[in-house]
N, C-alpha and C positions, 0 to 999 in steps of 0.2 A: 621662501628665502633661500639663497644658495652664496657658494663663496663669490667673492666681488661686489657683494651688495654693501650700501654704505647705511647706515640708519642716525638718526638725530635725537638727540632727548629732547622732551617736550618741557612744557612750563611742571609737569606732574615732579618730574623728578628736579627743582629749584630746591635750592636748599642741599640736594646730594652729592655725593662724589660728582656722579656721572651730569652735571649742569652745567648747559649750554657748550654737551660733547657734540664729537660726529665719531661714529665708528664704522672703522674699514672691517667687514668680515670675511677670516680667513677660511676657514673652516667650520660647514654645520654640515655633521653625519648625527647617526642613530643616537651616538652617547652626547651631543651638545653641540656647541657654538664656540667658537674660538675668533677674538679679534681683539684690534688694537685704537683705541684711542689716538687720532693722526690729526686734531685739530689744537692740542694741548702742551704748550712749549714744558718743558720740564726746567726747573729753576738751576741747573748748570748744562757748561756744555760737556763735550765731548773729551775732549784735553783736562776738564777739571777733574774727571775721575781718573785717582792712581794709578790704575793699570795701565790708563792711556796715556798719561802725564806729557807724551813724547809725539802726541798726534797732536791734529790739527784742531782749531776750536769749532768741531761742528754740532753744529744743532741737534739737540738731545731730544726725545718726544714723552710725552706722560703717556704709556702705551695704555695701562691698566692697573690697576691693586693689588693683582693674583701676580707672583712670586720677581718683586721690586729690585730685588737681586740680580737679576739676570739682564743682559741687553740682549733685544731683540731687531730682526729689521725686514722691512718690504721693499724688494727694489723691484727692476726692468732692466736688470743688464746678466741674463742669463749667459752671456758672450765672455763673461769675463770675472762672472762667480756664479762658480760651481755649487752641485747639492743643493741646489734653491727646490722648492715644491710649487708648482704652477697654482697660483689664485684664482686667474683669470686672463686672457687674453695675454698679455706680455708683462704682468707683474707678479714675482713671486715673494715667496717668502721662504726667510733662513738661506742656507747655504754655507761656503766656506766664509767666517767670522776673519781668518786673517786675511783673506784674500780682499776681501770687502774692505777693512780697515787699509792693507796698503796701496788700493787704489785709492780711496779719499785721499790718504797721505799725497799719491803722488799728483794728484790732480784729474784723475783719470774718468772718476764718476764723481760728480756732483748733487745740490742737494735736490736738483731736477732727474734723481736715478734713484735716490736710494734714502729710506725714516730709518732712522737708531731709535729704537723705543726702549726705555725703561717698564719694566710689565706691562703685560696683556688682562684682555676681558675674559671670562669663562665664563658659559650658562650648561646647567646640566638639561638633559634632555627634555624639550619645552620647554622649559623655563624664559627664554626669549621669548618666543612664540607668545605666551601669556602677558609677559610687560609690554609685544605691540598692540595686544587685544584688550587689555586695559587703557592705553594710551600715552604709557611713558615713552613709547619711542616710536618715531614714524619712520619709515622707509623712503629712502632720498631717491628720486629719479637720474640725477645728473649731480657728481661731486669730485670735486677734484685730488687727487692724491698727491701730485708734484709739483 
C-alpha cells in the first residue's frame, strides 16, 4: 500500500468509530500510516468554528480521532497554495492554512479543490497492514476524493 491509496472499513469494524468509513492515505513510510477520513461530514461547518467565525460556511470533514484539535486539509491546487506535500499525482496535502482559507473566502478554490478535516487516522508501523489481513479494511481500486 503507498500514499494515494483509498481503503474502506468492512462489516468487521460495525459498531466502531471507523464504520462504514473510506480513507484517503497520505503517508505510509517505516514509522506508520497517516490518513484522513474524506467520507464523514463532521457536525459543523467551517464558519461555525471561532476562529473562522468570519469565513465562509464550508464543509468541515471528520478527518480522524488522533489530535481533534487541529484542521487539516487535502487539495489539488498546488498553483495557489504553497508548502503542500505531493500525495499523489495532483493532490497534496497541508500547505499555507492562510492562503488556503483566503481563497475559499474569495471564491477562488472550491469544494471540488480542496477537504478541511478536523483530525487524522495514525497506524504505527504494521499495524494497518494487519487490520487489511484480518479483514477490517479492504483496499478500494477506484474512489473519489472531490
Amino acid at each position: 500500500m503507498t500514499a494515494g491509496t483509498f481503503i474502506q472499513s468492512t462489516a468487521l469494524l460495525d459498531g466502531d468509530y471507523f464504520e462504514k468509513t473510506i480513507i484517503f492515505i497520505t503517508e505510509h513510510n517505516e514509522e506508520g500510516v497517516v490518513g484522513y477520513i474524506v467520507n464523514r461530514l463532521f457536525p459543523r461547518r467551517f464558519n461555525e468554528l471561532q476562529e473562522f467565525s468570519g469565513s465562509i460556511p464550508f464543509l468541515l470533514y471528520e478527518g480522524g480521532p488522533v489530535d481533534e484539535e487541529h484542521l487539516f486539509f487535502i487539495h489539488r491546487r498546488p498553483d495557489i497554495i504553497t508548502g503542500g506535500s505531493i500525495v499523489t499525482g495532483n493532490i497534496y496535502v497541508g500547505g499555507d492554512f492562510k492562503q488556503a482559507v483566503k481563497c475559499l473566502d474569495n471564491g477562488i478554490i472550491t469544494n471540488k479543490d480542496i477537504k478541511l478535516l478536523v483530525g487524522y487516522c495514525g497506524w504505527d508501523k504494521d499495524e494497518l497492514e494487519a487490520e487489511i489481513a484480518e479483514g477490517s479494511w479492504i483496499i478500494l481500486d477506484d474512489a473519489v476524493l472531490f
